[in-house]
PABARO-283824 format. One record per residue (C-alpha): x, y, z; chain. Coordinates in steps of 0.5 Angstrom, whole numbers, padded with zeros to 4 digits. Each point is the difference from the previous one (the first is absolute). Layout:
BEGIN
X,Y,Z,A
...
***
This chain:
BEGIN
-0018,-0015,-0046,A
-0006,-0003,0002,A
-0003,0004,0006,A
-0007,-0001,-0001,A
0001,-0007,0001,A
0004,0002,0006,A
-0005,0004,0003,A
-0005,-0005,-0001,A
0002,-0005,0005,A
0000,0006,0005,A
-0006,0004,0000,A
-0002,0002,0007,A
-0006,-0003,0003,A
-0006,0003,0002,A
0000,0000,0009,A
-0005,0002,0003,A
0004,0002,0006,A
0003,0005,-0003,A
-0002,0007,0001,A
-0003,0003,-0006,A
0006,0005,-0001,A
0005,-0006,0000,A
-0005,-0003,-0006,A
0000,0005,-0004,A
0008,0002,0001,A
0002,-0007,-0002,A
-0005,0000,-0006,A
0003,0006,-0002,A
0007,-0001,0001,A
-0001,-0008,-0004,A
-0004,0004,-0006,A
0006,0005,0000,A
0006,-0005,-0001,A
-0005,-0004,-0005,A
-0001,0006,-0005,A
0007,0003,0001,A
0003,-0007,0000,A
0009,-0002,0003,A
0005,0005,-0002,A
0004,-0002,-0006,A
0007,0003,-0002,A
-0004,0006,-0001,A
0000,0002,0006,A
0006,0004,0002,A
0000,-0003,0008,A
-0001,-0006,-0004,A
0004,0000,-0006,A
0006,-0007,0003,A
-0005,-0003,0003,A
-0005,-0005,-0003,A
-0005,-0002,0002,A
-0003,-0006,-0005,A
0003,-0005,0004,A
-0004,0001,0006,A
-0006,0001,-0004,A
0002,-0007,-0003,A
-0001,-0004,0006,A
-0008,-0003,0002,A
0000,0003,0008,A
-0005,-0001,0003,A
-0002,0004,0007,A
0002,-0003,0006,A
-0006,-0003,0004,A
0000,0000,0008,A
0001,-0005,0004,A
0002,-0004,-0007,A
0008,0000,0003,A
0003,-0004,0004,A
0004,0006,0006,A
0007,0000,0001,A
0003,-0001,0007,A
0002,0005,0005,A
0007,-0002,-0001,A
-0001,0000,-0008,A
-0003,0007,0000,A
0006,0002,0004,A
0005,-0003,-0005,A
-0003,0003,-0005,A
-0002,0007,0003,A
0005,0001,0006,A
-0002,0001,0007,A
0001,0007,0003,A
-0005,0000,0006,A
-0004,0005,-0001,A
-0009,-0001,-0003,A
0000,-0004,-0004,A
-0005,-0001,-0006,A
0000,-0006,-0005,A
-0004,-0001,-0006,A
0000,-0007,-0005,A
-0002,0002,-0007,A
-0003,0006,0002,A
-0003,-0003,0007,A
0001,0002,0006,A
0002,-0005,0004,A
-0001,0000,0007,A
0004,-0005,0003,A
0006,0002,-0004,A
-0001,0008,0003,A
0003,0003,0007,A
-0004,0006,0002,A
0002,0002,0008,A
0003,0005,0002,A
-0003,0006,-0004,A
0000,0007,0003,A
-0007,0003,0002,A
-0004,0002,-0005,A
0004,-0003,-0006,A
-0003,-0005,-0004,A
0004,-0006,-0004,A
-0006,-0005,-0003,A
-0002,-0002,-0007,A
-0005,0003,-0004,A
-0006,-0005,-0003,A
-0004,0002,0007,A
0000,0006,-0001,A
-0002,0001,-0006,A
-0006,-0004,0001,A
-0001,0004,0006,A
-0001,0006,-0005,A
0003,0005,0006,A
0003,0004,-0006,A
0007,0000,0003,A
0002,-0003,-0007,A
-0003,0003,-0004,A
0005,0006,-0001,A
0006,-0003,0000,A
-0002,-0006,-0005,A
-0004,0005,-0005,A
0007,0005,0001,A
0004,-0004,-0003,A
-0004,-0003,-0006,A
-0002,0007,-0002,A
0007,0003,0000,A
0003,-0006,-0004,A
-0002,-0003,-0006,A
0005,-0005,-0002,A
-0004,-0006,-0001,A
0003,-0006,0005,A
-0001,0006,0006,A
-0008,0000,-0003,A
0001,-0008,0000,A
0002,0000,0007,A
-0007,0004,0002,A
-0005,-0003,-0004,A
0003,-0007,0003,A
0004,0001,0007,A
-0005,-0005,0005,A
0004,0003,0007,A
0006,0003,0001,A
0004,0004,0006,A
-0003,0006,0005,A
0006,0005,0003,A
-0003,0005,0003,A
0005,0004,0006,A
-0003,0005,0004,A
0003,0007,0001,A
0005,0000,0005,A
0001,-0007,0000,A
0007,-0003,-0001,A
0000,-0009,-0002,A
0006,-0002,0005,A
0001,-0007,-0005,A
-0001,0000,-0007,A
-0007,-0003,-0004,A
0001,-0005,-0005,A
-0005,-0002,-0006,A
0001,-0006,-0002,A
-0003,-0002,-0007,A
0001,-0008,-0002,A
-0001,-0003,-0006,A
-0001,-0007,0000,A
0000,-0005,-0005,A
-0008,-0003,-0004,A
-0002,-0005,-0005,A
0000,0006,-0006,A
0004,0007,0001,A
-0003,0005,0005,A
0000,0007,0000,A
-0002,0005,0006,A
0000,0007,0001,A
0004,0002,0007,A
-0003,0007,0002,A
0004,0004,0006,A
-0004,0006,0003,A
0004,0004,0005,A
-0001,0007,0004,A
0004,0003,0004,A
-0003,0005,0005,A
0004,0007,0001,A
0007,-0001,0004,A
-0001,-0007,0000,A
0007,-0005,-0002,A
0000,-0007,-0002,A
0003,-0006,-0003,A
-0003,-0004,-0006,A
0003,-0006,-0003,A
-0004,-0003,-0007,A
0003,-0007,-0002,A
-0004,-0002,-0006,A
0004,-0008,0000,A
-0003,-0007,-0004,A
0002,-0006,0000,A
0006,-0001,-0006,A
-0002,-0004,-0005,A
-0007,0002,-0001,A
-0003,0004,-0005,A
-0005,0006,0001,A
-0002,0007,0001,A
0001,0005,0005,A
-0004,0007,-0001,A
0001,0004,0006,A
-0001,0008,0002,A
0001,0003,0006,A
-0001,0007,0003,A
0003,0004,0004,A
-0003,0007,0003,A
0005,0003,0005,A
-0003,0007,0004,A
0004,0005,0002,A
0007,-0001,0003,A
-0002,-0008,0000,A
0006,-0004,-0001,A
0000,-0007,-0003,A
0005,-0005,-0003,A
-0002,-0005,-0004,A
0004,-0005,-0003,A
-0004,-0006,-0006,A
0004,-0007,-0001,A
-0002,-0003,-0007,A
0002,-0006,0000,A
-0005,-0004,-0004,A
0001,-0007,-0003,A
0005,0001,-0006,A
-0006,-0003,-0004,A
-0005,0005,0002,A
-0001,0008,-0002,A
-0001,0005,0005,A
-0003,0007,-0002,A
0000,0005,0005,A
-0002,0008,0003,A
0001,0003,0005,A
-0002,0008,0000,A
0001,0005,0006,A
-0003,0006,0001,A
0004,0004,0005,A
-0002,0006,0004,A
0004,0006,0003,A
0007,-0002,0005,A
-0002,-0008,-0002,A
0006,-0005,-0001,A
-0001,-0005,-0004,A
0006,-0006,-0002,A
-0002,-0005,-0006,A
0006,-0006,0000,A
-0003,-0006,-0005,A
0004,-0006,-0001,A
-0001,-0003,-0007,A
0001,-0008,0000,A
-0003,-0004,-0003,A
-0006,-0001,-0005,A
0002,-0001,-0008,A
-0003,0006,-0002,A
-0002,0005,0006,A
-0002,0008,0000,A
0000,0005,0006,A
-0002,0006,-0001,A
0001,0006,0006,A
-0004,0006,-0001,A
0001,0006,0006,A
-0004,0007,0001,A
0003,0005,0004,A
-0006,0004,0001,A
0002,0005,0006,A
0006,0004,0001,A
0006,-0004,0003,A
-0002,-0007,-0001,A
0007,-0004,-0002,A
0000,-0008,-0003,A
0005,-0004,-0002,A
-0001,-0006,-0004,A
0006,-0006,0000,A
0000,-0007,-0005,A
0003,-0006,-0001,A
-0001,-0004,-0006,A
0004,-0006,-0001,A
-0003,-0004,-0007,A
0004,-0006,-0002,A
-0002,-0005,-0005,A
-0005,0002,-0004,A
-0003,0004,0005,A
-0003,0008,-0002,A
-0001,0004,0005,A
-0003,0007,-0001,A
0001,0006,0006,A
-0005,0006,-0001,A
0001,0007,0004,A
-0004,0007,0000,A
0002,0005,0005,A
-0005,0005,-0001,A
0002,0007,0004,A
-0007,0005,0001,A
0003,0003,0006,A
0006,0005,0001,A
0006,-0002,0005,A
-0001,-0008,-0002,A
0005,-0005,0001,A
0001,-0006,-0005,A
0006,-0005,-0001,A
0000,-0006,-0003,A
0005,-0006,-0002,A
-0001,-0006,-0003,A
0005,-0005,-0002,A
-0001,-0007,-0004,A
0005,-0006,-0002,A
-0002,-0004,-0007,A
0003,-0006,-0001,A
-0001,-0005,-0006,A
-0005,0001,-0004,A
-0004,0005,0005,A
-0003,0006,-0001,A
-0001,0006,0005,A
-0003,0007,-0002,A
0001,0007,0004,A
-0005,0005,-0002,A
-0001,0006,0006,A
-0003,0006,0000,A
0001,0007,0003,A
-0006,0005,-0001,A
0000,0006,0003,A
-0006,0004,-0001,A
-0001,0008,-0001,A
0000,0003,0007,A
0005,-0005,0003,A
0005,0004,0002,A
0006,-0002,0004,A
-0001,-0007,-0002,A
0007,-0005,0002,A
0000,-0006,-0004,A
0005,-0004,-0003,A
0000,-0008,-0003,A
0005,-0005,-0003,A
-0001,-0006,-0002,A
0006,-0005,-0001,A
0000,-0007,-0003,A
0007,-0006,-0001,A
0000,-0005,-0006,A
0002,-0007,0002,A
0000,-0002,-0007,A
0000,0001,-0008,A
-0008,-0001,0000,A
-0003,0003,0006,A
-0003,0007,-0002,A
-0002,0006,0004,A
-0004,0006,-0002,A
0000,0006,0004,A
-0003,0007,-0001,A
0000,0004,0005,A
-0004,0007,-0001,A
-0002,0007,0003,A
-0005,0005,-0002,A
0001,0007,0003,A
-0005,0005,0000,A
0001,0005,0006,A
0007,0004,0001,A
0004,0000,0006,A
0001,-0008,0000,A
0005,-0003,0002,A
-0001,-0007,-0004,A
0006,-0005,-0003,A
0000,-0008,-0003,A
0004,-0006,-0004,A
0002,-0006,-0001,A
0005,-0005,-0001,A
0001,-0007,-0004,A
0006,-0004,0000,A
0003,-0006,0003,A
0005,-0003,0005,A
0007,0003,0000,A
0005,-0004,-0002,A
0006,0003,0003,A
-0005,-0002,0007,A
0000,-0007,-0003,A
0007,0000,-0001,A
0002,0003,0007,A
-0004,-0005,0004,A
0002,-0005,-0005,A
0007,0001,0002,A
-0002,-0001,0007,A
-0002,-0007,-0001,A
-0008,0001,-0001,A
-0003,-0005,-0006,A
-0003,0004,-0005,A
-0007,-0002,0001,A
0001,0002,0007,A
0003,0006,-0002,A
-0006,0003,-0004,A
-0004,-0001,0005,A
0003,0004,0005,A
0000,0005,-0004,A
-0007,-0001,-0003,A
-0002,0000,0008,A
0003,0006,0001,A
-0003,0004,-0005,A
-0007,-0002,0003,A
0001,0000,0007,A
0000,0008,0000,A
-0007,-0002,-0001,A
-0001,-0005,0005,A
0004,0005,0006,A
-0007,0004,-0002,A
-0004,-0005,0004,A
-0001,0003,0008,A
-0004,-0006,0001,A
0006,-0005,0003,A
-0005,-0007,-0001,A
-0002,0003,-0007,A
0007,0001,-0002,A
0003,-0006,0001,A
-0005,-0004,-0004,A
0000,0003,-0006,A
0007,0000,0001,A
0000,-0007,0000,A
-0004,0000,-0006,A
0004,0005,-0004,A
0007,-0006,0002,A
-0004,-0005,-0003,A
-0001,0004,-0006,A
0007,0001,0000,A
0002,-0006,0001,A
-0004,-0003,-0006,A
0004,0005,-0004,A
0005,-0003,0002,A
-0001,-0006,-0004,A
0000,0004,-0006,A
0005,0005,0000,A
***
């Protein structure tokens, strides 16, 4: 595993643009994965997934300008259309005639980065030194000594978003595979509610590297559903964090879809820092091929009376490789707490393989706290009933497999989101019904 000569290729230049604090945050977090390196099967949250066949591969950071923009139609293709804000970056840059800004409420402000930063207002300064600080795993680093621009979200108090904001993130083909570094600031004001939809998409054939963080900071009883399409080209690697920090009464909703990319890693990491704050965290996973798809989750209780529920369900066929492994933590002090989690997966074949390891640390009394888990395959005696009634076998295992997954599916309130990822979800089981 050769990640010197990895991050030799990617080494932050020097932009005297830049504030100072911003210099020497990206010099430190670049020094930081330079001395401690990538994780290796060592490491516990890593011990199913490697990381050589990234580092194998020459990325090269992607320029501006360099690609050649997709139309509308195409971005819309790709990401959906749900008639709200719209923010589009190409390898990692904002692209102004692909985004849709109006109708924003007063005071809200939807609106790439890069500007900001070299205005040096401070504005950022908080939020991108948070999340560095907090996590030391070596991509989330990657991601702050390199991101050129990213996603601002700031919701005032008080202040409800009546469509939904969509941050779109394309990856486009280049003359050598390109790495970029999606980055997602999001602050949502005291009572306020909203909609955010993230689609991290790419052109299906083309090989490079997605490496995206995003945080999300809701006030008191803020309220934000959030939903993350990954549905890269199924050459590509996608990593990714979202990390949320909740105060008292919020509500936050997490739904991820995971679909393409040959190896992709989502991590989620809640903090429920005040007292009442709820979260519920949904996934779909659908590997196939050789796909190997990895879903990371905490749910760190620090307050009393909070409320977690989570669900997670993956279909792994041929050879695929999906992997479940969530956390609950409920810290000393966080009485009352309410938190269950499942985690269920289906076999389609003899070579797909799952690993699911859902978890619990308790350390306070009076909780209420419960999880599991569950692996098998399609039920025969349902095959032979429908099979009975005239349905073909191929047919049959894919209604079955699609209402498995549609529990999942029935989550999204969002109508317009909701009927493209099951168009997506039907194409997969479609193609599996050719090998089944």
């Amino acid at each position: 595993m050769n990640s010197a000569a990895f991050l030799a290729r990617l080494e932050p230049r020097a932009d005297a643009r830049h504030p100072v604090w911003l210099q020497a945050l990206r010099l430190e977090a670049f020094q930081r994965v330079a001395e401690l390196g990538f994780p290796t099967a060592k490491d516990e949250a890593w011990k199913h997934t490697r990381v050589a066949s990234i580092l194998e591969i020459p990325f090269q950071p992607a320029e501006p300008g360099v690609s050649r923009h997709p139309s509308a139609a195409s971005v819309e293709r790709l990401a959906g259309d749900y008639r709200g804000p719209r923010l589009v970056f190409v390898n990692g840059y904002f692209a102004t005639e692909l985004s849709a800004l109006k109708g924003l409420p007063p005071g809200t402000q939807v609106t790439h980065f890069a500007p900001l930063l070299r205005a040096d207002s401070g504005t950022l300064e908080t939020l991108i030194a948070h999340t560095f600080g907090v996590q030391s795993q070596a991509f989330t680093a990657l991601n702050t000594a390199l991101a050129e621009d990213g996603a601002l979200v700031q919701i005032p108090a008080h202040t409800t978003l009546e469509t939904p904001i969509h941050l779109v993130f394309l990856s486009e083909p280049g003359a050598t595979p390109r790495v970029t570094h999606p980055r997602v600031l999001v602050r949502v004001g005291a009572g306020s509610r909203a909609i955010l939809v993230e689609s991290h998409v790419g052109s299906e054939g083309e090989v490079y590297l997605s490496n995206a963080v995003s945080e999300v900071v809701l006030d008191a009883d803020a309220v934000l559903e959030h939903y993350a399409l990954q549905n890269q080209s199924t050459a590509a690697f996608h990593v990714a964090l979202l990390s949320v920090r909740q105060a008292s009464g919020s509500h936050f909703a997490s739904h991820s879809f995971a679909l393409g990319a040959t190896l992709a890693r989502q991590e989620v990491r809640v903090v429920l820092e005040g007292p009442g704050a709820e979260v519920a965290l949904n996934g779909l996973y659908l590997p196939r091929g050789q796909q190997h798809l990895d879903n990371q989750t905490t749910i760190e209780h620090r307050a009393p009376r909070c409320i977690s529920r989570e669900r997670y369900k993956g279909v792994i066929d041929e050879h695929g490789h999906g992997i479940f492994d969530g956390r609950i933590i409920v810290r000393p002090g966080a009485m009352k707490t309410d938190a269950s989690q499942t985690n269920k997966n289906l076999l389609l074949s003899t070579s797909a393989q799952v690993n699911s390891q859902p978890r619990l640390e308790i350390f306070a009394d009076d909780v209420k706290c419960a999880h599991g888990a569950a692996v098998g395959q399609l039920d025969e005696q349902a095959i032979f009933y429908l099979r009975s009634r005239g349905i073909p076998l191929a047919a049959a295992r894919s209604l079955l497999t699609f209402a498995f997954v549609s529990e999942m599916l029935e989550l999204i309130e969002l109508e317009p989101l909701r009927e493209h990822v099951q168009r997506l979800v039907t194409a997969q089981l479609r193609g599996r019904e050719v090998s089944a």
